[in-house]
C-alpha positions in Angstrom: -0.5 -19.6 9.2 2.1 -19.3 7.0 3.7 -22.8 7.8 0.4 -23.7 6.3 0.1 -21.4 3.6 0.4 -24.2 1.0 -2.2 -26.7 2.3 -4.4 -23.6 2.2 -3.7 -22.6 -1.0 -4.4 -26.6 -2.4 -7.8 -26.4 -1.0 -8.6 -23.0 -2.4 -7.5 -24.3 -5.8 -9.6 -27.2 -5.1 -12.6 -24.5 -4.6 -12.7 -25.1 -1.0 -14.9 -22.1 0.4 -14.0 -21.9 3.6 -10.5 -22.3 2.6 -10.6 -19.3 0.6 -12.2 -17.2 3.6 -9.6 -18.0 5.8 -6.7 -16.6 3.2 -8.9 -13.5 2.9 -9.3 -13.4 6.1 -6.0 -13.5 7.5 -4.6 -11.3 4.7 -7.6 -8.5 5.1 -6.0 -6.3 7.3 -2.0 -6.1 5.8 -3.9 -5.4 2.4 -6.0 -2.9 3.4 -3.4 -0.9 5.5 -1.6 -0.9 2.4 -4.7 -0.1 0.1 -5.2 2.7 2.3 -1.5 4.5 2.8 -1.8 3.9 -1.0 -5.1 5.7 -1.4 -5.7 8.1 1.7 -9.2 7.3 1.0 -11.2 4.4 3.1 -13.8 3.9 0.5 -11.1 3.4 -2.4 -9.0 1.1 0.4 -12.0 -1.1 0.8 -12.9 -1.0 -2.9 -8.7 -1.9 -4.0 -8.7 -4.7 -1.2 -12.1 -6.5 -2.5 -10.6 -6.6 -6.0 -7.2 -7.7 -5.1 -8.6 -10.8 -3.3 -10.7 -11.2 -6.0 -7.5 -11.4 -8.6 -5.8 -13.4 -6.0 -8.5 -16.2 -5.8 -8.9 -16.1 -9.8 -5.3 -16.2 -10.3 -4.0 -18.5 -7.5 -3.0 -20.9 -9.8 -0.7 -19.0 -11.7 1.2 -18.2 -8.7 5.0 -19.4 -8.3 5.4 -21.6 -5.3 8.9 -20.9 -5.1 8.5 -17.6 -4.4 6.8 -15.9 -1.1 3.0 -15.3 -1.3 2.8 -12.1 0.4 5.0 -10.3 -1.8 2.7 -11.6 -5.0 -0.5 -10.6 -3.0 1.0 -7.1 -2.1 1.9 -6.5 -6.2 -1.3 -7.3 -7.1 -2.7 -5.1 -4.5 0.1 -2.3 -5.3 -1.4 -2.8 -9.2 -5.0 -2.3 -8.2 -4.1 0.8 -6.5 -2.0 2.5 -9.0 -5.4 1.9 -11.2 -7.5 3.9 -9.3 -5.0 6.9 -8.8 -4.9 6.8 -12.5 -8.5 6.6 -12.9 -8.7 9.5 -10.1 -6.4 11.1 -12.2 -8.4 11.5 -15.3 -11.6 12.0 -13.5 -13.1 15.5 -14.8 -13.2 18.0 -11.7 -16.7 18.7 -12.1 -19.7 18.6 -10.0 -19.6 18.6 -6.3 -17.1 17.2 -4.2 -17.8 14.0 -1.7 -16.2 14.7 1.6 -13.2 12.4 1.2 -12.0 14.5 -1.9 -12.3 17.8 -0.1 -10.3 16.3 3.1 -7.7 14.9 0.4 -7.4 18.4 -1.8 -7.7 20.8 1.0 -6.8 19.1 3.9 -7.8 21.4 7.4 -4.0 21.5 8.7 -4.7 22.6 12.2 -6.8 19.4 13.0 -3.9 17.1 12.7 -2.2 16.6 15.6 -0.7 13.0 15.1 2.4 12.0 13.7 0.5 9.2 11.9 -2.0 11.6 10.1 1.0 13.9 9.2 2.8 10.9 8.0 -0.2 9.8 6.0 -1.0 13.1 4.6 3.2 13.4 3.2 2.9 9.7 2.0 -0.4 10.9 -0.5 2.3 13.6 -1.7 4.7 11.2 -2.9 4.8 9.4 -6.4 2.6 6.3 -6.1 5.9 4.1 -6.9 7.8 5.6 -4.2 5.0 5.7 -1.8 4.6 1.6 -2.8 8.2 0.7 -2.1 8.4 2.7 1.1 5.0 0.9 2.6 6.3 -2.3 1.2 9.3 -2.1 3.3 8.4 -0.2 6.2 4.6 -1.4 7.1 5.0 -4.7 5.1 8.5 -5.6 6.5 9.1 -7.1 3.1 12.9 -6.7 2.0 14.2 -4.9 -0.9 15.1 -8.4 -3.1 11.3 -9.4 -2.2 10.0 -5.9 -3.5 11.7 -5.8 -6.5 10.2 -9.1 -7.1 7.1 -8.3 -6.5 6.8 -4.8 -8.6 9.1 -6.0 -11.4 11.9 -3.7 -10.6 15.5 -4.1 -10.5 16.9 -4.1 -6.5 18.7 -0.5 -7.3 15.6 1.0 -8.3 13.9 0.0 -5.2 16.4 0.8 -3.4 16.5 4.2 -4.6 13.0 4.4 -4.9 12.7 3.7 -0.9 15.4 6.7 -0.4 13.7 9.0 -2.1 10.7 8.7 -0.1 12.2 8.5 3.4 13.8 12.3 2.0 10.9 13.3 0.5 8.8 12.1 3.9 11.3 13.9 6.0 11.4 17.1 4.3 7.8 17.5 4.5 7.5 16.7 7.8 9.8 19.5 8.7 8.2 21.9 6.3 5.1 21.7 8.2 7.1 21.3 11.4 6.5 18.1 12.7 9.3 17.1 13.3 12.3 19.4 13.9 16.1 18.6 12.8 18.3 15.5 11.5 18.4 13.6 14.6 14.5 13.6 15.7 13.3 13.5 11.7 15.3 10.1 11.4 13.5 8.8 14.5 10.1 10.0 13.8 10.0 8.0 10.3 
């Protein structure tokens, strides 16, 4: 696909439908893993992915050729997310709670028994930037040079950034004593 990435991306701009369905299409799942370790919550995923596409498509032509696509798709994704945790943010805690904000604010600890949910439940702890970089590098497999492209940051802040994380990550982890010392934490993550 991505040897082909460019004739896709002329017949999107050339308001090819079907074109546009097959760059959604192949992209959906990358964004949404990405909305969702971002968010922790599937509706808010589903909701950050749809509008990122939908920026993508409207703003395909301003994107820079010479750089990679993913990384510019992942940004805009990265953006849309950081909205809504704002917007979360200054929601007013009244009224009832919907199930996925009860799961998020007072998680039931003894039901997780994956490493995957315990990772996901210290990524939501992190600062969104931090948690950002780390996906970006470690689900993504984009480099540091690409992600500091893509979130407008210098290379030493993302690197940083990234480091901070994987010690954050690893000293919650062992807090809740999933995994145990030096050795096994560095594996685990």
């Amino acid at each position: 696909m991505t040897s082909h990435l460019p004739e896709l991306i002329d017949r999107c701009l050339a308001g090819d439908e079907a074109a546009m369905v097959d760059l959604v299409e192949f992209y959906r799942d990358r964004v949404f893993r990405f909305c969702y370790r971002m968010l922790g919550q599937r509706q808010d995923a589903e909701d950050a992915a749809q509008e990122t596409f939908v920026r993508v498509l409207r703003g395909l032509a301003a994107w820079d050729r010479r750089r990679d696509f993913e990384p510019w798709l992942l940004a805009i994704a990265g953006n849309r997310c950081r909205t809504l945790l704002a917007a979360r943010k200054r929601r007013p805690a009244t009224g009832p709670l919907d199930e996925d904000q009860v799961v998020d604010r007072t998680p039931d600890w003894r039901a997780l028994h994956s490493l995957a949910e315990e990772v996901q439940l210290a990524l939501l702890r992190l600062r969104p930037e931090h948690r950002e970089t780390f996906v970006l590098f470690h689900e993504n497999n984009l480099t540091y040079d690409q992600i500091a492209v893509a979130i407008q940051r210098p290379l030493g802040t993302v690197k940083t950034w990234i480091h901070q994380a994987r010690q954050q990550l690893l000293a919650q982890l062992r807090q809740r004593e999933v995994v145990g010392g030096r050795r096994h934490a560095v594996r685990a993550i």
